[in-house]
N, C-alpha and C positions, 0 to 999 in steps of 0.2 A: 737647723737650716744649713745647707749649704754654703761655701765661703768659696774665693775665685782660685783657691788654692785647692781644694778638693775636686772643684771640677776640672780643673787643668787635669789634676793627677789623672783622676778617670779617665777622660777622654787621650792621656798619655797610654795608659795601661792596653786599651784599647787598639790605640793604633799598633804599637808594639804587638799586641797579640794577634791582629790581621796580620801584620807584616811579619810573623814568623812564621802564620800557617800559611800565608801565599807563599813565601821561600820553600818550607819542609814539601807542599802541595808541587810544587813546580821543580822539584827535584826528581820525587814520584814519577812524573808527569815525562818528565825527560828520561828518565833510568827505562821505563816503560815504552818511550819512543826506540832509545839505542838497541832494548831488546829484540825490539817487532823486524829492528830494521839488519841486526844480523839472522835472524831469523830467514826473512825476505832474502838476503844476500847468499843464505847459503842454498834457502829454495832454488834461486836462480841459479847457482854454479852447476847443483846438483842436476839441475834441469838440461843447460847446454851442454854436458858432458854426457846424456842421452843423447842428448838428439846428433850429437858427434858420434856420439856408438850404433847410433841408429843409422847415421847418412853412410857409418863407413858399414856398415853389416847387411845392407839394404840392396837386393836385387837390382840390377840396372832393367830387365826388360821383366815386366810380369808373366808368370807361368799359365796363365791361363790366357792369355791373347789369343784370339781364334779367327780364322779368316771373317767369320759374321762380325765381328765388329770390325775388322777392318773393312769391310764392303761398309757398315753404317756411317762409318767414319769419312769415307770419301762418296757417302752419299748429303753429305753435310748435317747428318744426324747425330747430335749427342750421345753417343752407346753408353757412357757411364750416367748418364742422368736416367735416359731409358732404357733401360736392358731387356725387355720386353718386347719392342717394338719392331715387329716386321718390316725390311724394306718395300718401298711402294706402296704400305696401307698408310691410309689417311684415314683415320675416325673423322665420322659426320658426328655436329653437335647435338646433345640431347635434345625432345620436341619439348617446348615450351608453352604451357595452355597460355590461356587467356589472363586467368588468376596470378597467376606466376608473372607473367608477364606487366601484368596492374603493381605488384608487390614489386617487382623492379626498379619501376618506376617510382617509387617514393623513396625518401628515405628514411633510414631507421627511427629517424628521429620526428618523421612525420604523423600524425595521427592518425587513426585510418576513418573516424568522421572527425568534421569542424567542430571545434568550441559553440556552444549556444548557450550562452547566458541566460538565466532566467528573468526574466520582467516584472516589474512589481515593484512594491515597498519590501526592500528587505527589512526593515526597523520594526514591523508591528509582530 
């Protein structure tokens, strides 16, 4: 049988042995943070001294700028989003059936017939 002196021990033994692997666990844990975070630090240094090498090596006007975009550009048209797109056309929108039109109107999450329960004794 156990006696109040062996369970002390135990549950002493015990605590002691959580409490040295949360310590050893949480040192791990930390050595593993400082790593990631010079890691991160050198990423970033690494990173801003591109983008310095970049801003100072980098074209002030682009070489390819060509009066059509600048006619787009003072026609209030986007030319780097569309660069395709002819001054003065206006695309009409696709024609739309009927069908298309029904499926519009619902949504995704709609059913395309109602729920009809069935009637009866479910039980027999």
């Amino acid at each position: 049988m156990n006696t109040k002196a062996s369970v002390a021990y135990g549950w002493g033994i015990l605590v002691l042995a959580g409490g040295g692997a949360y310590f050893f666990a949480k040192r791990s844990i930390n050595a593993d943070r400082d790593e990631r975070a010079a890691l991160n630090e050198e990423r970033r240094i690494a990173q801003q001294a591109n983008r310095r090498r970049y801003e100072n090596n980098a074209p002030s006007k682009p070489a390819h700028a060509s009066s059509g975009i600048l006619e787009k550009a003072a026609d209030g048209i986007n030319a780097a989003a569309t660069p395709n797109i002819k001054p003065g056309v206006v695309d009409a929108p696709a024609p739309v059936s009927q069908d298309q039109a029904e499926m519009s109107a619902k949504s995704q999450y709609e059913a395309a017939a109602p729920y009809r329960s069935r009637k009866g004794d479910r039980f027999s």
